[in-house]
N, CA, C and O atoms as a Tripos MOL2 file, in Angstrom:
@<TRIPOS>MOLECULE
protein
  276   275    69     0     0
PROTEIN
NO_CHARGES

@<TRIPOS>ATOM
      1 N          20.6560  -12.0950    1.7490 N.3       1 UNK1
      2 CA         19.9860  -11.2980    0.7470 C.3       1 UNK1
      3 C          19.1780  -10.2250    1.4720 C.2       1 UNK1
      4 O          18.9410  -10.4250    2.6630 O.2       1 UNK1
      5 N          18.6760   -8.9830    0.8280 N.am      2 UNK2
      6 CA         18.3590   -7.4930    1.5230 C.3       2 UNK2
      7 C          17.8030   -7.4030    0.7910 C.2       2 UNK2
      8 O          18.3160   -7.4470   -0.3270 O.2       2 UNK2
      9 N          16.2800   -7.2040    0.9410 N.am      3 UNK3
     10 CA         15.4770   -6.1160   -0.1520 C.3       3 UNK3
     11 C          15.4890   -4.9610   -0.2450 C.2       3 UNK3
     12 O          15.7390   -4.1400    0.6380 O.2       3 UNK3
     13 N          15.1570   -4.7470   -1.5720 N.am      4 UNK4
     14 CA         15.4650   -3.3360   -1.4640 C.3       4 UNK4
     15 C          13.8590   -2.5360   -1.2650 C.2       4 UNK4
     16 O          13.0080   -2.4300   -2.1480 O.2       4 UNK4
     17 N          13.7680   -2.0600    0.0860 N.am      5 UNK5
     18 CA         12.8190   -1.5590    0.4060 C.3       5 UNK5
     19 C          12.1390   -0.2560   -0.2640 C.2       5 UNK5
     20 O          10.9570   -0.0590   -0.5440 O.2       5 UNK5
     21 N          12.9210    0.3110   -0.3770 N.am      6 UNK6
     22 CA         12.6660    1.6580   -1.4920 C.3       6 UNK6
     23 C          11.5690    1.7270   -2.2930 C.2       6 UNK6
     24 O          10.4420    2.2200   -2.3360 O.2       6 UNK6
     25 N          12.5720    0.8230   -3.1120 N.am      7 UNK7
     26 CA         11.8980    0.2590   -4.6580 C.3       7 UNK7
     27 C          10.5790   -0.7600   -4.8530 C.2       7 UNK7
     28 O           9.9670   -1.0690   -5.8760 O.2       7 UNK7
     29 N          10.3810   -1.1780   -3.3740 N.am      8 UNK8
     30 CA          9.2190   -1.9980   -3.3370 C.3       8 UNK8
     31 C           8.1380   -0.9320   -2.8170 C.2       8 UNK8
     32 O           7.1720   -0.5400   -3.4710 O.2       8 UNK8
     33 N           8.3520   -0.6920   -2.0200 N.am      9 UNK9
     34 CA          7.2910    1.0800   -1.6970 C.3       9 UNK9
     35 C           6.8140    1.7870   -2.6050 C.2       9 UNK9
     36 O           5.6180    1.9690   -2.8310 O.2       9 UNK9
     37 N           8.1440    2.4260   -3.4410 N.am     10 UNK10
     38 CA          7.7770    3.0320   -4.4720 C.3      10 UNK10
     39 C           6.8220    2.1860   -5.6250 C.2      10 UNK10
     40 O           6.1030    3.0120   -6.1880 O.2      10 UNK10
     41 N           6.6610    1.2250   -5.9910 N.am     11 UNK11
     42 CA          6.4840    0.3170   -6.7260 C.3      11 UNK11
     43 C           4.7230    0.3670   -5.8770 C.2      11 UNK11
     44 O           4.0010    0.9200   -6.7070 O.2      11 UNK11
     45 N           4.1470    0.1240   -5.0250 N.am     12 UNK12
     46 CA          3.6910    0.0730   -4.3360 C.3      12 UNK12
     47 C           2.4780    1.3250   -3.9380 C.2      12 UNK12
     48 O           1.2600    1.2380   -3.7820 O.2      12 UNK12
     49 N           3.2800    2.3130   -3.8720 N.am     13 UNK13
     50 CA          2.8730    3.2890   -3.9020 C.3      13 UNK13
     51 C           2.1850    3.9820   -5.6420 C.2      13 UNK13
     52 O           1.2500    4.7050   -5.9870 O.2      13 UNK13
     53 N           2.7530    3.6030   -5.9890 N.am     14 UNK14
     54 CA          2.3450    4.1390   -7.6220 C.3      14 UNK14
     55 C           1.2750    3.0090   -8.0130 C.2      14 UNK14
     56 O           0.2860    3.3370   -8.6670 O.2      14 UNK14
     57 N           1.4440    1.8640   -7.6690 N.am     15 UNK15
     58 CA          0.1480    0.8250   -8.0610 C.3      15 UNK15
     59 C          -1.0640    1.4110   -7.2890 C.2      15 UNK15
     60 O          -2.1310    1.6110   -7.8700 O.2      15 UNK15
     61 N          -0.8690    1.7100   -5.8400 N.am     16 UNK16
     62 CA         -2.0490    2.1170   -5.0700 C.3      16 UNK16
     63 C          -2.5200    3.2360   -5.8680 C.2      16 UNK16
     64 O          -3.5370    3.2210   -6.5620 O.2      16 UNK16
     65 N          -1.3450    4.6540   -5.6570 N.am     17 UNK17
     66 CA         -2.4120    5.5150   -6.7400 C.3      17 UNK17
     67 C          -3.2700    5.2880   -7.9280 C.2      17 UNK17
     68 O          -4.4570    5.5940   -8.0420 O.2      17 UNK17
     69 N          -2.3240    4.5730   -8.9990 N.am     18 UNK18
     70 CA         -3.2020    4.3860  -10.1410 C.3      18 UNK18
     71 C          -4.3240    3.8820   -9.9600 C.2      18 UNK18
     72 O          -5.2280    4.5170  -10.5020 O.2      18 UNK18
     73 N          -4.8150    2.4290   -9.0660 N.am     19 UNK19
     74 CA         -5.6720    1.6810   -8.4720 C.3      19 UNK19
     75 C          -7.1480    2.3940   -7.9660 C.2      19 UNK19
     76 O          -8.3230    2.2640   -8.3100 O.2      19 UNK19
     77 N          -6.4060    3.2350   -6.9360 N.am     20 UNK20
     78 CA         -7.3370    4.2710   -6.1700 C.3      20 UNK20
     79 C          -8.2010    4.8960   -7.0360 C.2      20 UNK20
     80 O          -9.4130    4.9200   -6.8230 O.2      20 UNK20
     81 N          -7.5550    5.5320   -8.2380 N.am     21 UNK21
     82 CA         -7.4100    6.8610   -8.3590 C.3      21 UNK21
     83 C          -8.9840    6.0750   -9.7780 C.2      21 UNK21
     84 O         -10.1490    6.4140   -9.9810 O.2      21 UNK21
     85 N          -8.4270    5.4040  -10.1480 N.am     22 UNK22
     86 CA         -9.4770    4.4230  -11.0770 C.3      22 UNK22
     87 C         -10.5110    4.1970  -10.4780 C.2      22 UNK22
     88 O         -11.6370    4.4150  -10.9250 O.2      22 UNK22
     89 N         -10.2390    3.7200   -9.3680 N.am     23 UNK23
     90 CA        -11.5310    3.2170   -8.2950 C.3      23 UNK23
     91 C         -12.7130    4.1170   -7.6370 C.2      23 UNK23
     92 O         -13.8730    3.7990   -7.3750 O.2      23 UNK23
     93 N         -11.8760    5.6200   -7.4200 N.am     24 UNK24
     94 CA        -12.9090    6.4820   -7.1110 C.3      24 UNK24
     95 C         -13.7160    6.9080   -8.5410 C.2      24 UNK24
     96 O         -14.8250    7.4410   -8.5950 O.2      24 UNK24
     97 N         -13.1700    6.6660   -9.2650 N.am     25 UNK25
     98 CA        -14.0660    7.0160  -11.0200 C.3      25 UNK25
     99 C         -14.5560    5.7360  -11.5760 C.2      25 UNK25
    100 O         -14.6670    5.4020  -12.7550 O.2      25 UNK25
    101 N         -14.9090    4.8890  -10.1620 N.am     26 UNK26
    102 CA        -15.4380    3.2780  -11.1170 C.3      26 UNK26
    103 C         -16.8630    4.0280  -11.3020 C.2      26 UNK26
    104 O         -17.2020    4.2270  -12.4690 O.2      26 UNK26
    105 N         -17.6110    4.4020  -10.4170 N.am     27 UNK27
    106 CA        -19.1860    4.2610  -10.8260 C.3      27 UNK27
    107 C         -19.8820    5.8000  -10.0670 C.2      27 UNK27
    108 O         -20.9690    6.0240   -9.5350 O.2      27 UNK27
    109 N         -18.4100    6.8440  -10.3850 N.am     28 UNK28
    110 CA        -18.8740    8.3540  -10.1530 C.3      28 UNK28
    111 C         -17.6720    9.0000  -10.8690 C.2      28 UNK28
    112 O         -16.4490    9.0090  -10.7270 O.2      28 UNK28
    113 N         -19.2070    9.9050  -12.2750 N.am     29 UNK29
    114 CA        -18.0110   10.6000  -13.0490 C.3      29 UNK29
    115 C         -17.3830   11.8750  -12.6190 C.2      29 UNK29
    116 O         -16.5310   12.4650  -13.2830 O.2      29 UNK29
    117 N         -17.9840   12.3820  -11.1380 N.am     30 UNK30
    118 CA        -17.1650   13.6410  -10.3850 C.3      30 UNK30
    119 C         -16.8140   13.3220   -9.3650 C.2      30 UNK30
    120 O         -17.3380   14.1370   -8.6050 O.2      30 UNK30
    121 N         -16.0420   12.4000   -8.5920 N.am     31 UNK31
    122 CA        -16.0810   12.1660   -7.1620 C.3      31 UNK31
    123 C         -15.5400   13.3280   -7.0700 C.2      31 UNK31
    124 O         -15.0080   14.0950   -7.8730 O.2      31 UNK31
    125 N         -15.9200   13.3510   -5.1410 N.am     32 UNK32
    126 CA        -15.5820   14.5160   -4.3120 C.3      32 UNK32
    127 C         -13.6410   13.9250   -4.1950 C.2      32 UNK32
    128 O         -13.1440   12.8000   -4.2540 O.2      32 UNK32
    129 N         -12.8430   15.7060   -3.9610 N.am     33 UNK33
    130 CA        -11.8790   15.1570   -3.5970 C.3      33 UNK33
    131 C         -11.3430   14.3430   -2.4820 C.2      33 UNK33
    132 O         -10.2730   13.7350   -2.4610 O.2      33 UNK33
    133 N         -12.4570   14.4400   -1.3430 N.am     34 UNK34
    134 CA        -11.5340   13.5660   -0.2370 C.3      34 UNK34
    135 C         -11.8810   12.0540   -0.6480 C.2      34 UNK34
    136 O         -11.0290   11.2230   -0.3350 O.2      34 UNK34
    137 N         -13.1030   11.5670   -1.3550 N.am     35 UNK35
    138 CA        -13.2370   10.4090   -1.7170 C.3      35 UNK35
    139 C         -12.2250    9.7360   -2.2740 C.2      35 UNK35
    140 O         -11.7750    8.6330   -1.9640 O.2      35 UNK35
    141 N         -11.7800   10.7390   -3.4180 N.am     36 UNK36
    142 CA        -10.4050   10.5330   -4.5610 C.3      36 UNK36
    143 C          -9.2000   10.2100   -3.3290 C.2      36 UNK36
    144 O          -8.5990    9.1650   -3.5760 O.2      36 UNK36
    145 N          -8.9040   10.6550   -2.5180 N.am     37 UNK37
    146 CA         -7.9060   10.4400   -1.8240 C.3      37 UNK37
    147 C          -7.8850    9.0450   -0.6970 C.2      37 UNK37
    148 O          -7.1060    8.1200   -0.4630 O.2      37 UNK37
    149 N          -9.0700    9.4590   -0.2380 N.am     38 UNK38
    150 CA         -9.7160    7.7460    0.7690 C.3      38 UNK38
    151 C          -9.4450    6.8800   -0.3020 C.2      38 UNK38
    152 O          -8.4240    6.2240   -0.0930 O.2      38 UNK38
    153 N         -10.1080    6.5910   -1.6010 N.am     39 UNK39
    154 CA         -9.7880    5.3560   -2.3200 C.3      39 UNK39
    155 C          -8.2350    5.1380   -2.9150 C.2      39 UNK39
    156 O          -7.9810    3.9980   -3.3040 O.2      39 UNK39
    157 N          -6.9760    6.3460   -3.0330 N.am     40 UNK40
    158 CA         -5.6230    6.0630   -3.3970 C.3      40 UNK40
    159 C          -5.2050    5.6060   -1.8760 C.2      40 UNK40
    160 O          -4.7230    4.5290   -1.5270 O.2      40 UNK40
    161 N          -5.4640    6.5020   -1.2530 N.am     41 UNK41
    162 CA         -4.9330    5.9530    0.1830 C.3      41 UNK41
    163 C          -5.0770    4.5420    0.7160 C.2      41 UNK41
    164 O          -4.2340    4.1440    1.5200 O.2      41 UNK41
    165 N          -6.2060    3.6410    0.2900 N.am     42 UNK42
    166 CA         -6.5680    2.0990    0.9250 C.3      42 UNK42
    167 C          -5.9200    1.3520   -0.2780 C.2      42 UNK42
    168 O          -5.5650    0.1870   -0.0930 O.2      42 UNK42
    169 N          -5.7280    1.9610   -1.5580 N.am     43 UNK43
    170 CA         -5.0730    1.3950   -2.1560 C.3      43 UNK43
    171 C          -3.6690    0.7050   -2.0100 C.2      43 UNK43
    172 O          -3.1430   -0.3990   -2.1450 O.2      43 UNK43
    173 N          -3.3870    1.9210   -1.6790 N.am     44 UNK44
    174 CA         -2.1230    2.5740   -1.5870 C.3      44 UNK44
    175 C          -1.6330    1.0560   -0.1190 C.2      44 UNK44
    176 O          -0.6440    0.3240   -0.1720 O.2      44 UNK44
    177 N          -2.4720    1.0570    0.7290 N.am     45 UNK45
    178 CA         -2.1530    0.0480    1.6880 C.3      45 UNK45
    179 C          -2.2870   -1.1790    1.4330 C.2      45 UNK45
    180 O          -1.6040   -2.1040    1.8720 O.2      45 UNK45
    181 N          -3.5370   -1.2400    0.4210 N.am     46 UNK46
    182 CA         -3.5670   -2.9560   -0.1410 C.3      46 UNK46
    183 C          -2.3070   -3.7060   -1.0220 C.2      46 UNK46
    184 O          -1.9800   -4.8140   -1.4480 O.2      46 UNK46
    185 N          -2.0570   -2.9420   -1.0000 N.am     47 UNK47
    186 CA         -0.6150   -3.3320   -2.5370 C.3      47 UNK47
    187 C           0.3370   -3.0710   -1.0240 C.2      47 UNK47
    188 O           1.0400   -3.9200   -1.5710 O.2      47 UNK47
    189 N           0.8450   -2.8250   -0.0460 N.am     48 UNK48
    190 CA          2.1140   -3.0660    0.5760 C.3      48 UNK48
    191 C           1.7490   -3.9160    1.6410 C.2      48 UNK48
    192 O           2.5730   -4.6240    2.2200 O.2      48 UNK48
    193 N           0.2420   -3.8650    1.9990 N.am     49 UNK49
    194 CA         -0.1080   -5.3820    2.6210 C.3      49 UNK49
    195 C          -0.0020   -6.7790    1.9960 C.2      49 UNK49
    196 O          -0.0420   -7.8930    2.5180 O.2      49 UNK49
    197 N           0.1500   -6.3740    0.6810 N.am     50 UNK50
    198 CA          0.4170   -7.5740   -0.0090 C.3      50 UNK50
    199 C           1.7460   -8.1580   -0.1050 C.2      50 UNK50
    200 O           2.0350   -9.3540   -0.1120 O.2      50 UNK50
    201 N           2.3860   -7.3190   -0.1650 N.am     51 UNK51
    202 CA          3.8260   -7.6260   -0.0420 C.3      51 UNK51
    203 C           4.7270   -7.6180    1.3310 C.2      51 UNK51
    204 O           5.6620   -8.4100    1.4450 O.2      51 UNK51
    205 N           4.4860   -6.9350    2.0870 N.am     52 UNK52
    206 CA          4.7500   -7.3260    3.6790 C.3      52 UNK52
    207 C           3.6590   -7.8390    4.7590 C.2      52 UNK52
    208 O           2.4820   -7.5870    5.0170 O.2      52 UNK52
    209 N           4.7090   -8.7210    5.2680 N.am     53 UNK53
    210 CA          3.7600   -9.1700    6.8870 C.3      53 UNK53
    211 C           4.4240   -8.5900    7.5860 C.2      53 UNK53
    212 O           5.6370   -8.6840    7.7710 O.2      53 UNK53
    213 N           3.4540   -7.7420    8.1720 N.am     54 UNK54
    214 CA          3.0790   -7.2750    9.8600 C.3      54 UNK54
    215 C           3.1810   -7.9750   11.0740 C.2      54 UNK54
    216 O           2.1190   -8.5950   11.1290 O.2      54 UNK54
    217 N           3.5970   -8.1440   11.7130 N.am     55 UNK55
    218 CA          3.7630   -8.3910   12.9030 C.3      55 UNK55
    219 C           3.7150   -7.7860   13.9010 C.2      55 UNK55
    220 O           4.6770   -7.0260   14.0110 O.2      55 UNK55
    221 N           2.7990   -7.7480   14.9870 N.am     56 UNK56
    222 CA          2.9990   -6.9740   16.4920 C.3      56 UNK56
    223 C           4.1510   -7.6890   17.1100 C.2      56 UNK56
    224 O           4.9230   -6.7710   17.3840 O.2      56 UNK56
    225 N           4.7310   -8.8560   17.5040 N.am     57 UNK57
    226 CA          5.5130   -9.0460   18.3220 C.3      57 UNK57
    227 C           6.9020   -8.4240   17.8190 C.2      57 UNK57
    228 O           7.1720   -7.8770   16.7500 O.2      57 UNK57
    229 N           7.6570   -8.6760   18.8950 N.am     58 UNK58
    230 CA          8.9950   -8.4620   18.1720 C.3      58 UNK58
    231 C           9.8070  -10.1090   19.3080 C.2      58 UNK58
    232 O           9.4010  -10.8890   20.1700 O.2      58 UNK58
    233 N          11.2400   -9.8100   18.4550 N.am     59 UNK59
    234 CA         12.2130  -11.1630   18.8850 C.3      59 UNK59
    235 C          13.1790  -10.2900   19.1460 C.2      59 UNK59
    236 O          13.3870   -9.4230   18.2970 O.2      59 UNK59
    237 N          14.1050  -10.3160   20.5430 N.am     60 UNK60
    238 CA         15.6000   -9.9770   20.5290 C.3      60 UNK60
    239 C          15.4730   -8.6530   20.5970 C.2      60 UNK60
    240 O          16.5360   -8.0540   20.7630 O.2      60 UNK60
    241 N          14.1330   -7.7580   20.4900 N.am     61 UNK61
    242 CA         14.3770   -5.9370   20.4610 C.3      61 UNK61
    243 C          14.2970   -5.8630   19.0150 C.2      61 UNK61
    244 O          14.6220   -4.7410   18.6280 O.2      61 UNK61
    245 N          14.0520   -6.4780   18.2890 N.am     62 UNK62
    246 CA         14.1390   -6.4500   16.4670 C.3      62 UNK62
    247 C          12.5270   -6.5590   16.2250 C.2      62 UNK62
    248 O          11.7700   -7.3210   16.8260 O.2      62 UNK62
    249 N          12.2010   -5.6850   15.2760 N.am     63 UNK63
    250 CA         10.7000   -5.6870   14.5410 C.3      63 UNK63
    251 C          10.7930   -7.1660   13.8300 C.2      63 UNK63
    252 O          11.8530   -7.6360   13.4160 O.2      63 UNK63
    253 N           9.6930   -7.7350   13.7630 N.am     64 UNK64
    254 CA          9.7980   -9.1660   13.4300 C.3      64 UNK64
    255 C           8.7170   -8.9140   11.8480 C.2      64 UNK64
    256 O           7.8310   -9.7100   11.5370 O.2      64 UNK64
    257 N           8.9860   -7.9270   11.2120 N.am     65 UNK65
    258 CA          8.0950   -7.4500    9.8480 C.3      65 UNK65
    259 C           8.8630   -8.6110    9.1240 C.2      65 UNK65
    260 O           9.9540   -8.9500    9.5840 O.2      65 UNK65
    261 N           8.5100   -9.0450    8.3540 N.am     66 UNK66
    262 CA          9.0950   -9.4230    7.0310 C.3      66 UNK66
    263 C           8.2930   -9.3060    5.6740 C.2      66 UNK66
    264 O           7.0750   -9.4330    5.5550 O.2      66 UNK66
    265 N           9.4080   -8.9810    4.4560 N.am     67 UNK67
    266 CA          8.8890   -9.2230    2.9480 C.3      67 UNK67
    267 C           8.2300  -10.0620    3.1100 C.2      67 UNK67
    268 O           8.6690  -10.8670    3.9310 O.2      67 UNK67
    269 N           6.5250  -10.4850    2.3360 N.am     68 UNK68
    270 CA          5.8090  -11.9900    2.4930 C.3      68 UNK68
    271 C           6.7360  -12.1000    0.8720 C.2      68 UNK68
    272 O           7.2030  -11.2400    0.1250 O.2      68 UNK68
    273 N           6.6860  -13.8560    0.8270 N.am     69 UNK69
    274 CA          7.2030  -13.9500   -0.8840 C.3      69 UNK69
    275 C           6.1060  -14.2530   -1.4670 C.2      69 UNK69
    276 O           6.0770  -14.4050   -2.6880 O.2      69 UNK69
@<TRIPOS>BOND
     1     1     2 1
     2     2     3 1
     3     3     4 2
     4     3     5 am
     5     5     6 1
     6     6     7 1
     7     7     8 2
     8     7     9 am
     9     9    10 1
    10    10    11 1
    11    11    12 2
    12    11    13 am
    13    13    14 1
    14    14    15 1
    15    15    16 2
    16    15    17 am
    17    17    18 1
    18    18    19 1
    19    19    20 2
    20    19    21 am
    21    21    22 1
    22    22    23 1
    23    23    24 2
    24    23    25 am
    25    25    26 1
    26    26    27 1
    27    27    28 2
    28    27    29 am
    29    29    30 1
    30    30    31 1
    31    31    32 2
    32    31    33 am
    33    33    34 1
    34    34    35 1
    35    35    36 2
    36    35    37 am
    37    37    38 1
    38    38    39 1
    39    39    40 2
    40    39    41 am
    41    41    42 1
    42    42    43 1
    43    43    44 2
    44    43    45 am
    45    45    46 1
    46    46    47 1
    47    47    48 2
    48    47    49 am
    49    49    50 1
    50    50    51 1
    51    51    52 2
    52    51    53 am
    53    53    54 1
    54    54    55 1
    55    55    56 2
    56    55    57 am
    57    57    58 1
    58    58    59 1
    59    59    60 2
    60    59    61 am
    61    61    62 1
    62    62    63 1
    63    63    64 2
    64    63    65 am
    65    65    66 1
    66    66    67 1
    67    67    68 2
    68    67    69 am
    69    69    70 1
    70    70    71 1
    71    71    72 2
    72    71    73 am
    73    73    74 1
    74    74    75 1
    75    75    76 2
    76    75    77 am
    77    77    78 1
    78    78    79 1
    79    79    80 2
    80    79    81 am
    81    81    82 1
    82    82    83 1
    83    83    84 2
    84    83    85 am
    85    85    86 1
    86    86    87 1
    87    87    88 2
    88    87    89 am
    89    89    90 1
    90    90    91 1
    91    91    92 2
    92    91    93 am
    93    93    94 1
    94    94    95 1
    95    95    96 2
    96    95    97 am
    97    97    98 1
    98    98    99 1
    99    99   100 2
   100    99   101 am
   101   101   102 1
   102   102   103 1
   103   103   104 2
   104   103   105 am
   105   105   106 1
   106   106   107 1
   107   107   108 2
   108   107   109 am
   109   109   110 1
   110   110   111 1
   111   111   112 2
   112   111   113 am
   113   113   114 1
   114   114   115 1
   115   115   116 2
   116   115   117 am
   117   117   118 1
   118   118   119 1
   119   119   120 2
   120   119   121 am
   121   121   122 1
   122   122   123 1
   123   123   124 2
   124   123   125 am
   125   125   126 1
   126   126   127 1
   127   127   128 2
   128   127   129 am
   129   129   130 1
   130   130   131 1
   131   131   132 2
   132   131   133 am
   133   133   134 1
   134   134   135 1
   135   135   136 2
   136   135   137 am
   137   137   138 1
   138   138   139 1
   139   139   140 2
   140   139   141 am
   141   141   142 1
   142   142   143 1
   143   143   144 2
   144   143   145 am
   145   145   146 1
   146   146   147 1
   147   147   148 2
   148   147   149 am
   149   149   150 1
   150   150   151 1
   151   151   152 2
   152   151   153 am
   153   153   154 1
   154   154   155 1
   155   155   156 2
   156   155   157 am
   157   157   158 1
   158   158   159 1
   159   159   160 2
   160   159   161 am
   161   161   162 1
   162   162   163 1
   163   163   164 2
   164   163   165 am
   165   165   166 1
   166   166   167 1
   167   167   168 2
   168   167   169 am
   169   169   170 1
   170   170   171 1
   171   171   172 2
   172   171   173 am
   173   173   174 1
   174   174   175 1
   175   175   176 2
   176   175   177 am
   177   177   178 1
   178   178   179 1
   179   179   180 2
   180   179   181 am
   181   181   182 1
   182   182   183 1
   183   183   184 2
   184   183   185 am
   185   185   186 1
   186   186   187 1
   187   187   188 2
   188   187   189 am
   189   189   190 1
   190   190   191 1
   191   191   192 2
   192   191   193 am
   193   193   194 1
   194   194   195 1
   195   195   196 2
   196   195   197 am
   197   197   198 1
   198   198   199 1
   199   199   200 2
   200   199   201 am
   201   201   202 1
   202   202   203 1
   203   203   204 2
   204   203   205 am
   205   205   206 1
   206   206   207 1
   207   207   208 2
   208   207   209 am
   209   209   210 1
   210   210   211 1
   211   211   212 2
   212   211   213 am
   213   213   214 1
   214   214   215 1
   215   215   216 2
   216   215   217 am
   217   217   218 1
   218   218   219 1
   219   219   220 2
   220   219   221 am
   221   221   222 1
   222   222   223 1
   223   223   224 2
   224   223   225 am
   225   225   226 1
   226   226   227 1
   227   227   228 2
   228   227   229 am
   229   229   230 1
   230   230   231 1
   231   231   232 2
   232   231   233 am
   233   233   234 1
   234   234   235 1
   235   235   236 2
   236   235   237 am
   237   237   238 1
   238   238   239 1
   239   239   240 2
   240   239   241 am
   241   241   242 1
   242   242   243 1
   243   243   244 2
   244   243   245 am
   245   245   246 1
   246   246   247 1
   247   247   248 2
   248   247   249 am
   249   249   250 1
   250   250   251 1
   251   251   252 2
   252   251   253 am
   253   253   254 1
   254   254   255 1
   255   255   256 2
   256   255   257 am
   257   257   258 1
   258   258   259 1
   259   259   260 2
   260   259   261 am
   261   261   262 1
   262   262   263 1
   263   263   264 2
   264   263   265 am
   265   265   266 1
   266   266   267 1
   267   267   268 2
   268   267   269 am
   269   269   270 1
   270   270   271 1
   271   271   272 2
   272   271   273 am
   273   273   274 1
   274   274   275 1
   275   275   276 2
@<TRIPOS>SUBSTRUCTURE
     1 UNK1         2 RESIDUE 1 A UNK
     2 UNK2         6 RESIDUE 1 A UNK
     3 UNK3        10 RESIDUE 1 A UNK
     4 UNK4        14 RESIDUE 1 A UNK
     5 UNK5        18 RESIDUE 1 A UNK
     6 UNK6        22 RESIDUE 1 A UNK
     7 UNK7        26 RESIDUE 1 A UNK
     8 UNK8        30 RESIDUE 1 A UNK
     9 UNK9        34 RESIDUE 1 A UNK
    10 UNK10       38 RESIDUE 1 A UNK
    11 UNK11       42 RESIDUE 1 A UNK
    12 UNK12       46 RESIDUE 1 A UNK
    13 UNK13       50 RESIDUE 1 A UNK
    14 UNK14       54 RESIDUE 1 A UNK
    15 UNK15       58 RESIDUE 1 A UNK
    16 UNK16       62 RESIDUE 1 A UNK
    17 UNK17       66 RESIDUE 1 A UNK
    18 UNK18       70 RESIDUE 1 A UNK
    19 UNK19       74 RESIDUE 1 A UNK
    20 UNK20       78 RESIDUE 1 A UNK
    21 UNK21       82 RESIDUE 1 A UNK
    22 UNK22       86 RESIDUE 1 A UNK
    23 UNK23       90 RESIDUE 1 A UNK
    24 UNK24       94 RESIDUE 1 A UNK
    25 UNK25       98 RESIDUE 1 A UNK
    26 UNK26      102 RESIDUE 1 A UNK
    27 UNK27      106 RESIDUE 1 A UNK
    28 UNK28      110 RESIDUE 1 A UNK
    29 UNK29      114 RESIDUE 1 A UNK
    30 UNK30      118 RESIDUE 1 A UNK
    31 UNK31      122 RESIDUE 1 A UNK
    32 UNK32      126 RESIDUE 1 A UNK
    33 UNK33      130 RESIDUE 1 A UNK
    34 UNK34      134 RESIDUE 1 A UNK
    35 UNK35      138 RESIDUE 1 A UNK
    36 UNK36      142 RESIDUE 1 A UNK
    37 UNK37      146 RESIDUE 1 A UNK
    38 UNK38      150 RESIDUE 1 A UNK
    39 UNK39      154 RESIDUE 1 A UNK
    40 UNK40      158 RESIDUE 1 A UNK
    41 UNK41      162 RESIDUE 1 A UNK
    42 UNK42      166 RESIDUE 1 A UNK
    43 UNK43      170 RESIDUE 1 A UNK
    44 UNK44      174 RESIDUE 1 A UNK
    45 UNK45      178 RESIDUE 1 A UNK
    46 UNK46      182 RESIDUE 1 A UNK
    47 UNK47      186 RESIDUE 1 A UNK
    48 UNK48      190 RESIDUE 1 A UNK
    49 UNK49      194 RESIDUE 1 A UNK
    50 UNK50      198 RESIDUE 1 A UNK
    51 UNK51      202 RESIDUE 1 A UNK
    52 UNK52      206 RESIDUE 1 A UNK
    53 UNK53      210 RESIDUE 1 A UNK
    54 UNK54      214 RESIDUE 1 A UNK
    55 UNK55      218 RESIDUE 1 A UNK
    56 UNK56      222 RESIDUE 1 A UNK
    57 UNK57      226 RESIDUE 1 A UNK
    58 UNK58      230 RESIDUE 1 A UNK
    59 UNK59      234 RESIDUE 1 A UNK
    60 UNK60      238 RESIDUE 1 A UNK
    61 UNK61      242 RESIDUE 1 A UNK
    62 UNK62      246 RESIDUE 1 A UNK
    63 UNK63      250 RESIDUE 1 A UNK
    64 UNK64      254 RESIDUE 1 A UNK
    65 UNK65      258 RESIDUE 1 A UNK
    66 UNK66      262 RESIDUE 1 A UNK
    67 UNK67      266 RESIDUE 1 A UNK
    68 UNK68      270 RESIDUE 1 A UNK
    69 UNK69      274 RESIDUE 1 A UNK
């Protein structure tokens, strides 16, 4: 079986924005724009940290990342 990586990114990516984008307007009704972008951006990483493990090592010359389930 192969995930389909794409579609989990994308998926991923659109949760972080919406997330972020909410988050910099939790408790400021003008944030500055780079704020707006710092909070989609960590978003944006919490939602694909959630779904993949990282790994520094590798096995065999192969990245040893995997989908977490």
């Amino acid at each position: 079986m192969k995930a389909k990586i794409r579609n989990i990114l994308e998926e991923c990516i659109e949760s972080g924005v919406a997330k972020g984008y909410a988050d910099a307007h939790k408790y400021r009704d003008d944030p500055a724009e780079d704020y707006i972008y710092e909070r989609i951006e960590y978003a944006i990483w919490l939602e694909i940290d959630e779904r993949f493990d990282f790994e520094d090592s590798t096995r065999n010359g192969k990245s040893t990342a995997h989908i977490a389930e």
